[in-house]
C-alpha positions as CSV (number, residue, x, y, z in Angstrom):
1,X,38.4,-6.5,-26.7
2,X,39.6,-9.9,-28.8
3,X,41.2,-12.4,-27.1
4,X,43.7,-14.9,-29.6
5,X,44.0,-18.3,-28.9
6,X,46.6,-20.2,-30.0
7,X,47.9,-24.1,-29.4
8,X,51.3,-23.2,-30.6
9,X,52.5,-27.3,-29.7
10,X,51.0,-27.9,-33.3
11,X,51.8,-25.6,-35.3
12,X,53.8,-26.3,-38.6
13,X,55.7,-22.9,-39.0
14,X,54.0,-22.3,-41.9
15,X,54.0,-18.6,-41.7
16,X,50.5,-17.4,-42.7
17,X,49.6,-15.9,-39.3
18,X,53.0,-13.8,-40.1
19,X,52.0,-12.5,-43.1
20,X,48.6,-11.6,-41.9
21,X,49.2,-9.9,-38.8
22,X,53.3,-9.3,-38.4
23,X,52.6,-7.1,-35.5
24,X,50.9,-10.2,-33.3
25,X,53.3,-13.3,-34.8
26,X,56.5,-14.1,-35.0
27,X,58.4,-17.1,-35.9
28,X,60.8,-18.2,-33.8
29,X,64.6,-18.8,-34.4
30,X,65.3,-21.6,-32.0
31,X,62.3,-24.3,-33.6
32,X,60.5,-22.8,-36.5
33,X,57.2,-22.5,-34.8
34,X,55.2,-19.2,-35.1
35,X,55.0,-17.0,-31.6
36,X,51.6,-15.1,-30.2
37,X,53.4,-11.5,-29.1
38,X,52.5,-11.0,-25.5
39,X,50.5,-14.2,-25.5
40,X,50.2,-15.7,-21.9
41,X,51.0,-19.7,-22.1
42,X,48.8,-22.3,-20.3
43,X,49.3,-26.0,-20.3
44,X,50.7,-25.1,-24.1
45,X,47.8,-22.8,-25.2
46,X,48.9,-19.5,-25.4
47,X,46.2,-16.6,-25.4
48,X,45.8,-12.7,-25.1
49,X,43.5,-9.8,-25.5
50,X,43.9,-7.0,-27.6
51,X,41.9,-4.2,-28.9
52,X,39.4,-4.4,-31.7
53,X,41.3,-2.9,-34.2
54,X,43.3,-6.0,-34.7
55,X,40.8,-8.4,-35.0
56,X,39.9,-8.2,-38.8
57,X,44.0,-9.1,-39.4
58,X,44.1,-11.7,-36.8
59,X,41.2,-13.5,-38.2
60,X,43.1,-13.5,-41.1
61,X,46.0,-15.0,-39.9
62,X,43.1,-18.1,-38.2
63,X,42.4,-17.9,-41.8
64,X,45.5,-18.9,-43.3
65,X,46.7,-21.2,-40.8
66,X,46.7,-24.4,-42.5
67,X,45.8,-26.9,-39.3
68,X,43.3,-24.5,-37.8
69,X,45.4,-24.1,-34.4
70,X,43.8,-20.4,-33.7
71,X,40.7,-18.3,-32.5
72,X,39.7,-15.4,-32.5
73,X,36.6,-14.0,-31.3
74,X,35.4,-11.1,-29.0
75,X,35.3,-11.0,-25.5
């Protein structure tokens, strides 16, 4: 399993995590900000676990994120 954490309360909407992984991120309508799909929120950190075969695009996505706001490693 990977689990994706994400401190979506500074994120800049840039879209890179979209491009990477459009099956995990959205951006949302009502404030710009990208979403984690299914992620679970926590005193504004929002995390989930998927299975391995996402990882390589997800660390993609961490990869183009321009202020470094997400993980991803295995559990």
């Amino acid at each position: 399993m990977v689990r994706i954490v994400f401190y979506r309360g500074k994120c800049i909407g840039c879209n890179g995590c979209v491009e990477a992984a459009p099956n995990r991120w959205r951006v949302s309508k009502k404030d710009g900000r990208c979403n984690l799909i299914e992620g679970k929120e926590k005193k504004g950190i929002y995390q989930v676990l998927v299975n391995d075969d996402e990882y390589a695009e997800n660390v993609q996505a961490a990869t183009n994120c321009p202020v470094k706001i997400i993980q991803v490693s295995f559990v």
